[in-house]
ZASE-738550 format. One line per 3 residues: for each residue z negated, x negated, y negated of C-alpha. Coordinates in steps of 0.001 Angstrom, whole numbers. Layout:
N
Z/X/Y ~ ...
END
This chain:
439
23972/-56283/17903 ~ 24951/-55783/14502 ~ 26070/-52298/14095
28813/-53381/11675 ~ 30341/-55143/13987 ~ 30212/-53151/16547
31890/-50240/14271 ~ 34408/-52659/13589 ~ 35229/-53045/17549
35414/-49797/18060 ~ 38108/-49187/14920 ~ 39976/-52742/16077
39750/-51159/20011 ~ 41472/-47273/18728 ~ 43994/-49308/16432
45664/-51194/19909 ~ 45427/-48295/22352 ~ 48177/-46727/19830
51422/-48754/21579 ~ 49884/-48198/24617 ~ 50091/-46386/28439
48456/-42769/28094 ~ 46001/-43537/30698 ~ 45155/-46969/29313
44703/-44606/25767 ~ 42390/-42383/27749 ~ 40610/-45546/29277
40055/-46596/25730 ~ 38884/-43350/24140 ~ 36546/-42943/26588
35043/-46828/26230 ~ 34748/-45732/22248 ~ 32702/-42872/22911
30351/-44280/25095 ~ 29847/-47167/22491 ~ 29644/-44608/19408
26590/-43252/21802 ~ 25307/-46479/21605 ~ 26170/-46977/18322
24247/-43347/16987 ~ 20929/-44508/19210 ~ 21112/-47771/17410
21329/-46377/14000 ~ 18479/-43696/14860 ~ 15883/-46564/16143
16660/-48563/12829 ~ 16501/-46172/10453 ~ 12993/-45194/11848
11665/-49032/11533 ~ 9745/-48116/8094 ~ 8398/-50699/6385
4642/-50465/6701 ~ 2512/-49265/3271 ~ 195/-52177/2397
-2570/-49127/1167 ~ -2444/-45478/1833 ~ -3946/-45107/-1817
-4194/-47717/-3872 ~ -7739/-49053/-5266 ~ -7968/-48201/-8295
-6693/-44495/-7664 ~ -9465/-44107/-4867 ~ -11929/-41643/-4779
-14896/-43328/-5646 ~ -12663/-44867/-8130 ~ -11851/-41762/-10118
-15030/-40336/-10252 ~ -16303/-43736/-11871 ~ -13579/-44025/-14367
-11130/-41144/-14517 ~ -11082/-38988/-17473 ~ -11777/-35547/-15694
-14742/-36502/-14618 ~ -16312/-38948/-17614 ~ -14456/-38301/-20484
-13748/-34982/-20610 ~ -17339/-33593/-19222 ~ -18651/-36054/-22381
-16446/-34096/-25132 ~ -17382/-30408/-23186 ~ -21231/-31173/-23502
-20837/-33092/-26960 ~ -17743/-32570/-28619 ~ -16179/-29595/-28908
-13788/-30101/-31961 ~ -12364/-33265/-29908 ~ -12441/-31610/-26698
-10369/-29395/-28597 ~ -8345/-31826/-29552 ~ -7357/-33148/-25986
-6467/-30129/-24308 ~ -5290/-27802/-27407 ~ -7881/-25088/-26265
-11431/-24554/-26387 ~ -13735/-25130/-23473 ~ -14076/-21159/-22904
-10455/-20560/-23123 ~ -9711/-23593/-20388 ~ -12422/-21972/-18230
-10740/-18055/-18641 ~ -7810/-20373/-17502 ~ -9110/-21790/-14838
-10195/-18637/-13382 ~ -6441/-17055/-13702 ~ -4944/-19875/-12299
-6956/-21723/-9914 ~ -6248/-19865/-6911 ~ -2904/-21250/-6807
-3505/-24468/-7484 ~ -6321/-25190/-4816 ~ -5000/-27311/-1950
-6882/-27471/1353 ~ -9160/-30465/2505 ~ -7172/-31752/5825
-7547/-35507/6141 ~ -9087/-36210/2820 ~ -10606/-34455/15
-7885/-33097/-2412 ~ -7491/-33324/-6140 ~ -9629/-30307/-7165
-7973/-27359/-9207 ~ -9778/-28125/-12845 ~ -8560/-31378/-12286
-5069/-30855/-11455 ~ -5090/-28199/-14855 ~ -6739/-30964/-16829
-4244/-33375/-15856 ~ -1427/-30823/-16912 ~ -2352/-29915/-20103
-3539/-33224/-21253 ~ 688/-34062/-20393 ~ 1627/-31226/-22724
-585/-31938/-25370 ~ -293/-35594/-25762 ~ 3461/-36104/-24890
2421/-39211/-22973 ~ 4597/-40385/-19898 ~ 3550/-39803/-16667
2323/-42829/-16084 ~ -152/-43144/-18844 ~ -1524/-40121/-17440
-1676/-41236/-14174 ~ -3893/-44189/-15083 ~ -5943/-42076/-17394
-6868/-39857/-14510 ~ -6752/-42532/-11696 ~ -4104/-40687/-10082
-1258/-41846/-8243 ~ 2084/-41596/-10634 ~ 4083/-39306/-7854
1051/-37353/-7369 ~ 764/-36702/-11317 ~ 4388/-36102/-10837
4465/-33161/-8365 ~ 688/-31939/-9639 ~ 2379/-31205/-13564
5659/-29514/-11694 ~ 3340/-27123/-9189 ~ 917/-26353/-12431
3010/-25052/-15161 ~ 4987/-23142/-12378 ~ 1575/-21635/-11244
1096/-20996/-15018 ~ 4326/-19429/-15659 ~ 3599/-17370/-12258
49/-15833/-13354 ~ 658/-15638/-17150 ~ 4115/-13895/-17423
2954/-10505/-16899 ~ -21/-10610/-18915 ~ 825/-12763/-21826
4841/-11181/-22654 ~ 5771/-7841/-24323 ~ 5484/-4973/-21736
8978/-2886/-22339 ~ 7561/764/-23839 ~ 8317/2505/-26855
4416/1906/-28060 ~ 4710/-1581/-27869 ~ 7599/-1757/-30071
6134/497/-32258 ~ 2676/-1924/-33084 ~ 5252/-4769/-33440
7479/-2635/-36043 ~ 3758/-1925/-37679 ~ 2528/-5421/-37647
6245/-6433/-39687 ~ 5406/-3930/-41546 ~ 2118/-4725/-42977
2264/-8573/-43148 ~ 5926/-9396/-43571 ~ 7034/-6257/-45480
10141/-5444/-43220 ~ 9514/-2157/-41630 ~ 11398/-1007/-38567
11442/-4526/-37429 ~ 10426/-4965/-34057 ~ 11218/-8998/-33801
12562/-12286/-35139 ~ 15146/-14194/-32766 ~ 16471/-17742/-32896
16835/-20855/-30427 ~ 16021/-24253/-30321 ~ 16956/-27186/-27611
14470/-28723/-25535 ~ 15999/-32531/-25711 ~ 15517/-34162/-22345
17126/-37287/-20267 ~ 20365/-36850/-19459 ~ 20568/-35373/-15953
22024/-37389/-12729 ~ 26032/-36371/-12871 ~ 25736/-33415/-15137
28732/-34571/-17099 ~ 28502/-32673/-20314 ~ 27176/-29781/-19112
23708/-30119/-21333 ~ 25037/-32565/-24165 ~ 24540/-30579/-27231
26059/-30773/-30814 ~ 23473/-33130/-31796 ~ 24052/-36005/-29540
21368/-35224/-27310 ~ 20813/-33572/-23465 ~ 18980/-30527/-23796
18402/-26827/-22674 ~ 18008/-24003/-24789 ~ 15140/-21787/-25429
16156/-18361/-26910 ~ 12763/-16091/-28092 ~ 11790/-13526/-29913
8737/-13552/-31815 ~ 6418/-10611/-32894 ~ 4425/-10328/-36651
1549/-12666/-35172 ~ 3560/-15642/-33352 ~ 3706/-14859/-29809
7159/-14794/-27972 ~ 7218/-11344/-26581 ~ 11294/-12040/-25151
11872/-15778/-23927 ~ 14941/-17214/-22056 ~ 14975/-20637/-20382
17217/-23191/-19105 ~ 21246/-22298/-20598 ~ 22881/-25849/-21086
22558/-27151/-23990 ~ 26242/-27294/-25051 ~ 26412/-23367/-25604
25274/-21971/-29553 ~ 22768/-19422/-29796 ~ 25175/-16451/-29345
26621/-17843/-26187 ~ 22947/-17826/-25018 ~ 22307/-14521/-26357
25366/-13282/-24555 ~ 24616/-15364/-21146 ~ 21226/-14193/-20721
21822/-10168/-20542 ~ 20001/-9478/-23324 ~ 23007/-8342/-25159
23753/-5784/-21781 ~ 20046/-5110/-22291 ~ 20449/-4066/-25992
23688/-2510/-25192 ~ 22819/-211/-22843 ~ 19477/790/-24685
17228/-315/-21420 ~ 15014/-1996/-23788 ~ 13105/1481/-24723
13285/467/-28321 ~ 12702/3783/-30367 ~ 15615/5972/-31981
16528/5866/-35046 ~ 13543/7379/-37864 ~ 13220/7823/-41671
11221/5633/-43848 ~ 9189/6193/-45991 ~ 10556/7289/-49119
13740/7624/-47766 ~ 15995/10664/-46306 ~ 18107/8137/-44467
17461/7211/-40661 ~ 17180/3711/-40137 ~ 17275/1759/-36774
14490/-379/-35383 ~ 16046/-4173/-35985 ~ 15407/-7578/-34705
16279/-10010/-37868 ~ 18089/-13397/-37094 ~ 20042/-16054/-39234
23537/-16699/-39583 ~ 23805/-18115/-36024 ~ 23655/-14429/-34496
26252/-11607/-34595 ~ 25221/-8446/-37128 ~ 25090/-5459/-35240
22735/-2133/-35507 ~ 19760/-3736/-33802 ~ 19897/-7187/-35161
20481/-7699/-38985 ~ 21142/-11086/-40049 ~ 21289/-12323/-43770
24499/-11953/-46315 ~ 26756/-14994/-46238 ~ 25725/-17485/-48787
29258/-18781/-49059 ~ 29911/-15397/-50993 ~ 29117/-14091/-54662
25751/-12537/-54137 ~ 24819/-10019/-55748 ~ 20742/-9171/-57012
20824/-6821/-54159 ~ 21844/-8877/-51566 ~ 19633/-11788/-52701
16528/-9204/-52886 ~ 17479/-8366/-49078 ~ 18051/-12095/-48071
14669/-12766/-49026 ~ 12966/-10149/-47459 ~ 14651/-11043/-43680
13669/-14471/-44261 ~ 10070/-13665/-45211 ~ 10124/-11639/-41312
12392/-14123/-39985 ~ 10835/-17413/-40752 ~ 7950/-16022/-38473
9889/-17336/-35258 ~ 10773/-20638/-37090 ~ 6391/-20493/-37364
6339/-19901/-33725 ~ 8059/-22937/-32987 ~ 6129/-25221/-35375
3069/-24151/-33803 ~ 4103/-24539/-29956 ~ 5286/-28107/-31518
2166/-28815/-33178 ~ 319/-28022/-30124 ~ 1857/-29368/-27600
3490/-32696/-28257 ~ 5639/-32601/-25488 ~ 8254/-31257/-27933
7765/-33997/-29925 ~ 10364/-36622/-28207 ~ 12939/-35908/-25133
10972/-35110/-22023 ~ 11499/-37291/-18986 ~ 11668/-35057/-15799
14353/-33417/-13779 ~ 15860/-30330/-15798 ~ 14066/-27946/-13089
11009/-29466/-14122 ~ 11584/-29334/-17800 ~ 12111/-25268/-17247
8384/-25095/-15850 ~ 7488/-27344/-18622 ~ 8909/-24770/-21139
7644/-21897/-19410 ~ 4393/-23124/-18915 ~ 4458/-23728/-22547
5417/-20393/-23902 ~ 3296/-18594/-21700 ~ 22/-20815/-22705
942/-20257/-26632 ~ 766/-16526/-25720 ~ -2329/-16592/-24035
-4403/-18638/-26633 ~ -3599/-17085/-29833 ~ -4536/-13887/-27383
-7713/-15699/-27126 ~ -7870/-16444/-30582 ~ -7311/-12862/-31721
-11272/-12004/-32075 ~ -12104/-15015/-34331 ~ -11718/-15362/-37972
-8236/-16588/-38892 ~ -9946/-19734/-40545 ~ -10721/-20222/-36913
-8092/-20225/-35506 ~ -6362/-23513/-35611 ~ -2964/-23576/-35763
-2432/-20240/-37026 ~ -3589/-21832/-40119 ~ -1121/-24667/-40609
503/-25195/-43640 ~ 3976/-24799/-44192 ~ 5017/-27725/-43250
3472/-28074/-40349 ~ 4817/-25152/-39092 ~ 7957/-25399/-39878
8479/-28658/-37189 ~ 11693/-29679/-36893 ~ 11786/-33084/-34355
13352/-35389/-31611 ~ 12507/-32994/-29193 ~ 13056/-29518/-30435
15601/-29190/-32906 ~ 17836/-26181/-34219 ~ 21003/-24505/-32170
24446/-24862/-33930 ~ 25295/-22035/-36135 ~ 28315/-20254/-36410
29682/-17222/-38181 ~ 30156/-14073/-35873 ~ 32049/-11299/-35861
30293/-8138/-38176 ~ 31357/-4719/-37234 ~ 31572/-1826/-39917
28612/53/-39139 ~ 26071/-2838/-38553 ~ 27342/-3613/-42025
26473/-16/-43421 ~ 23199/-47/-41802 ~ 22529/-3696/-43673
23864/-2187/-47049 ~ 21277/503/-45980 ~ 18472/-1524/-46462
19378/-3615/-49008 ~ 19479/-388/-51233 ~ 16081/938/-49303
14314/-2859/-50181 ~ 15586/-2691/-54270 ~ 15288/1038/-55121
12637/2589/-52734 ~ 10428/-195/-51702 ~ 10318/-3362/-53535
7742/-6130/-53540 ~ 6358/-6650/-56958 ~ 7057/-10589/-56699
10704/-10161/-54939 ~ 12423/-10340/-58984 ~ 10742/-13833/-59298
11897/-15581/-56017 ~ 15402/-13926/-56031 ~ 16229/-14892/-59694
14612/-18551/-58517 ~ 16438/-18323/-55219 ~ 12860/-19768/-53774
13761/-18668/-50241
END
């Protein structure tokens, strides 16, 4: 019987017994039940006629298949034994630094053999960093691997969480006052802003527009996106990250949203007190430095407002935040450059595209950890030009900015060193760029 129908009987039968007698009602009521009984069994046996799979796996994606022609087991053992530089090249790392992966990692990613033999962890790693480093689709690298599409699907989402899982704790700052005290050192040295103990900014992660999200992620741009707020140290690892705020909020209603503010606030960072400098009598506080998008307060100094008559000493003091701040804007150009993911909107769910980013982060953390011991002609994208740092594309572009409140004694403590960078410490080339404004 066709069940639409039969709903339609029961409706037509209810609709009559309205006029009449109450036991020919109850009659009635009690004939519609026992059909809606019926009608439920009915519904239960159809909806569990599945149409039968022509193949459990299709041929090319069989075993014997992939071992013939998939990548992980051809191409890529070719480029480990031969080529380095390109092997390099396709995963973003070096074969030892994929292997100390490996080791960190694989646990978590190695399924059990029940009916047939699973997807083994190096190639289920392979699979996932080949996706962030080429910014292919899914599909290509399903038929790279010989892997089913859904399977390269759920193997990329279980990955980069595993990643995120085993790398977060060794790869990100550890909260102590000694910690912040080799970052302020490392500003110090190479950047020439001392007492700095970070650069902060934000960038969206452009994705598809979510199913019925409204314009909960559509961002100033035109684009879906989340946000990724971090703070970078002197040598371009994110030591702070935060993941997933729509993308319609600016980079102070992240700031504010993610409890970092409380954080700062409250002083549960453990950043040091307060300390002289050298040269100076006056106590200065350990700063991160932003741009224009972030409020100025005691711990974060952004620059003077260029919509303003600028003086020498606020130009000499603009430059020097830039020359510590444009180390974040670095950071990003080199998690662009190396993984190309960011280099057009990602296609996955947005829960995804948070494991995607925080696999991300936590990798670019972990190789330039890797990379530390090696000359710094060696290491490869630490040695990008300008340009290429500096990224700016489809898939990662800059948060609106907007001008924030400035209370009186984060302005003092700005004044502070903008007097400490022209009269106590100045760089002998600082005269040159300020009077060419070449910053």
């Amino acid at each position: 019987m066709n069940l639409r129908f039969m709903l339609l009987v029961m409706i037509t039968m209810l609709k009559n017994s309205v006029a009449s007698p109450f036991h020919q009602r109850k009659l009635t009521y009690n004939r519609v039940i026992y059909m809606f009984t019926i009608y439920l069994k009915l519904k239960r046996l159809e909806s569990a006629k599945k149409q039968k799979r022509k193949c459990w796996v299709r041929p090319i994606f069989q075993l014997e298949r992939r071992r013939l022609q998939g990548a992980s087991d051809n191409l890529v053992l070719e480029m480990q034994l031969n080529d380095s530089d390109k092997y390099f090249n396709y995963f973003r790392m070096s074969p030892e630094t994929f292997q100390r992966l490996l080791v960190l990692v694989g646990p978590g990613i190695t399924k059990q053999e029940c009916i047939r033999e699973p997807i083994p962890p190096r190639t289920r790693l392979e699979v996932t960093l080949r996706y962030l480093a080429s910014g292919d689709s899914m599909t290509s690298i399903s038929y790279a691997f010989r892997i089913g599409h859904n399977t390269v699907s759920k193997i990329i989402a279980e990955v980069c969480e595993e990643i995120w899982t085993t790398l977060k704790e060794k790869v990100f700052l550890q909260l102590n006052e000694t910690n912040w005290h080799t970052i302020s050192d490392d500003f110090n040295k190479d950047w020439n802003f001392p007492h700095c103990i970070g650069a902060i900014d934000g960038k969206h992660i452009v994705m598809q527009a979510p199913a019925n999200s409204g314009s909960c992620f559509y961002n100033y741009k035109g684009n879906h996106s989340i946000n990724l707020l971090a703070i970078s140290d002197a040598k371009y690892r994110f030591i702070i990250v935060d993941i997933g705020a729509p993308g319609r909020q600016g980079d102070s209603g992240v700031l504010t949203n993610s409890g970092l503010m409380n954080l700062l606030e409250d002083k549960k960072l453990k950043i040091p007190p307060a300390a002289q400098l050298d040269g100076s009598n006056e106590e200065f506080p350990f700063v991160f430095v932003a741009d224009e998008a972030f409020p100025l307060t005691t711990y974060m100094m952004r620059p003077y407002s260029r919509s303003g008559n600028l003086n020498i000493t606020n130009k000499i003091f603009n430059y020097r935040l830039s020359r510590a701040r444009r180390v974040v804007e670095s950071s990003f150009g080199i998690l662009a450059a190396r993984w190309r993911i960011f280099r057009r909107p990602i296609i996955a769910c947005t829960s995804t595209v948070q494991k995607i980013v925080q696999a991300s982060t936590a990798l670019h953390n972990f190789i330039i950890t890797s990379e530390e011991h090696l000359p710094l002609r060696e290491r490869r994208y630490q040695t990008l030009s300008t340009a290429d740092r500096e990224i700016i594309s489809m898939g990662l572009v800059d948060i609106n900015k907007r001008n924030r409140y400035q209370n009186l004694e984060a302005i003092r403590v700005r004044n502070a060193y903008a007097s400490y960078f022209e009269d106590v410490n100045p760089l002998s080339w600082q005269w040159d760029k300020v009077l060419a404004n070449d910053f």
